[in-house]
C-alpha positions in Angstrom: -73.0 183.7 106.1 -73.6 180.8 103.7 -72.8 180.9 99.9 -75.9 181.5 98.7 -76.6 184.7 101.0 -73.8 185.9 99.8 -74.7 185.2 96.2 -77.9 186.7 96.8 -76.6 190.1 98.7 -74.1 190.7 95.4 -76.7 190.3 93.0 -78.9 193.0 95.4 -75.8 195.1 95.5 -75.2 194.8 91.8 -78.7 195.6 90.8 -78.8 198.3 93.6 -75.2 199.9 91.6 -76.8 199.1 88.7 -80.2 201.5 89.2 -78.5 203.8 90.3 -76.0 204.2 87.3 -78.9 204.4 85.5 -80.5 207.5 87.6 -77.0 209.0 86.8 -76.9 208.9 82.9 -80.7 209.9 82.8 -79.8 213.1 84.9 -76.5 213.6 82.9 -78.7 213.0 79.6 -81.1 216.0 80.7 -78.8 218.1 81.0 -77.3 217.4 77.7 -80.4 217.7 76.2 -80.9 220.8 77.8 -77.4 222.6 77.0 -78.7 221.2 73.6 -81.6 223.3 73.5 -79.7 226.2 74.5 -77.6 226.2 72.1 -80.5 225.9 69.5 -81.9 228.7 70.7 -78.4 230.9 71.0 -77.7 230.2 67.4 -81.2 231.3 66.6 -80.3 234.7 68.3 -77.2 234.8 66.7 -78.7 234.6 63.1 -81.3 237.3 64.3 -78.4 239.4 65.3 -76.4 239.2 62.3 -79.5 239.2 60.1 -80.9 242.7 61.9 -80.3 246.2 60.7 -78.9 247.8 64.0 -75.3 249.3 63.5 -72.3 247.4 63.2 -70.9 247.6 66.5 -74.1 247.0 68.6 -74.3 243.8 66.2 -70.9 242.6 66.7 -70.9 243.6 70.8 -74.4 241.2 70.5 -73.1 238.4 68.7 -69.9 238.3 70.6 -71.7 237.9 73.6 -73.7 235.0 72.0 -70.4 233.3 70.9 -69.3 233.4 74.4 -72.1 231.7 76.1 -72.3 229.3 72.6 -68.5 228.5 73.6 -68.9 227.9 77.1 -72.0 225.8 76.4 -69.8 223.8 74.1 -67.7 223.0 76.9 -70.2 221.8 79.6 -71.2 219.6 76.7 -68.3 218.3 75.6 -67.4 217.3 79.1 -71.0 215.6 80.2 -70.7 213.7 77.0 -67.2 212.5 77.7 -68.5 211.3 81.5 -71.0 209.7 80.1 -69.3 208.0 77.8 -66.8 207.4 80.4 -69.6 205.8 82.9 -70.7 203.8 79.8 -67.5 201.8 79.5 -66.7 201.3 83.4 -70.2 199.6 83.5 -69.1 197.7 80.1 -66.1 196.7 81.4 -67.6 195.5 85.0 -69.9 193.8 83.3 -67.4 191.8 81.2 -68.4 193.1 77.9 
């Protein structure tokens, strides 16, 4: 194989790792943006729940329940952010930037 074959099947490899990456931090950003939305719409309940007129315990047993899934949501977000981020600097760095 001559240089310039092989020049030309590293850039198609690059580009080739290169779309892909970016298929990966679209799909990891909708589901950010999803977990997002969640969590909008979780703290929505949870003011509705504290704000309501049902008993005490009912409205504790409801907005514990929220926390929880609030919490665990946290979580999934945290740790898509931090791959993303993650993926973000290994292409930086591969890049030379």
């Amino acid at each position: 194989m001559s240089a310039a074959e092989t020049e030309e099947r590293s850039q198609t490899e690059a580009i080739s790792e290169s779309r892909q990456a970016g298929e990966a931090d679209e799909k990891i950003n909708k589901k950010i943006s999803g977990i997002e939305r969640q969590l909008k719409d979780l703290a929505s309940q949870l003011e509705q729940v504290l704000a309501s007129d049902m008993p005490d315990a009912a409205k504790e047993e409801l907005a514990s329940g929220i926390k929880k899934k609030i919490d665990e949501l946290l979580g999934q977000l945290q740790a898509l952010k931090t791959a993303n981020q993650a993926g973000q600097d290994a292409r930086a760095d591969a890049s030379g930037n």
